[in-house]
N, C-alpha and C positions, 0 to 999 in steps of 0.2 A: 550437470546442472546448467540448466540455459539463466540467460542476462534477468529473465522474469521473478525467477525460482533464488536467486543469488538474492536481489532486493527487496521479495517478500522476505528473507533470512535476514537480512540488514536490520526492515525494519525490526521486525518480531523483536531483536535482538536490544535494538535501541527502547523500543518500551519497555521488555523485562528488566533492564537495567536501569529503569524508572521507577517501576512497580516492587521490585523487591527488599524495597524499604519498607514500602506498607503495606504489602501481604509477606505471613509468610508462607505459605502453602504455595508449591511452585503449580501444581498446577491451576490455581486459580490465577499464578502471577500470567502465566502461560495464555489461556485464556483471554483474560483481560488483556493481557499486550495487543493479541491477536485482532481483537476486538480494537481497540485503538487505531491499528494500523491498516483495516479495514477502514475505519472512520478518517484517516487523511487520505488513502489513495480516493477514497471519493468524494472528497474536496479539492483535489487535484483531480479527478474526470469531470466535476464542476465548473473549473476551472476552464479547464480544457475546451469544454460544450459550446460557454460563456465566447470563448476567442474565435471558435472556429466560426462562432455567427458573425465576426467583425471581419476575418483574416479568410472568406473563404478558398481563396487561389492557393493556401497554404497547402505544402505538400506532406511539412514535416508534421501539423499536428495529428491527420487522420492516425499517420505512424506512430507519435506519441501517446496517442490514446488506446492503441492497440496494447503497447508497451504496457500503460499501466492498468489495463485491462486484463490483462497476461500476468501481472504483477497482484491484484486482486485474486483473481482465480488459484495462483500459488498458496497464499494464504490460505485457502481452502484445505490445501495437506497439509497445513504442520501442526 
């Protein structure tokens, strides 16, 4: 499991532990987490976009955006 695939599991993990108060059906909790955690990594590539127009000599954000670009796409399998 690469560094991308580990933090898509983090979050997932962090919203079901949110969600399953008020669903009980796992896999709608499951889902919905999924969904959630979809909707912050791309408030953080938002994020990310926003800096790079300020910061562009940066070397580290193109990398971080890849990261969590990597980290969206995981999300994709679970």
């Amino acid at each position: 499991m690469n560094d991308e695939e580990i933090k898509a599991e983090e979050l997932l993990h962090s919203f079901i532990n949110q969600l399953e108060d008020v669903n009980c059906d796992k896999d709608y909790v499951k889902r919905d987490a999924i969904a959630c955690a979809k909707i912050a990594v791309d408030e953080i590539l938002k994020n990310i976009e926003a800096t790079i127009l300020y910061h562009k000599e940066s070397k580290a954000l193109p990398l971080n955006k890849s990261y969590w670009l990597g980290v969206k796409e995981a999300l994709n399998y679970l």
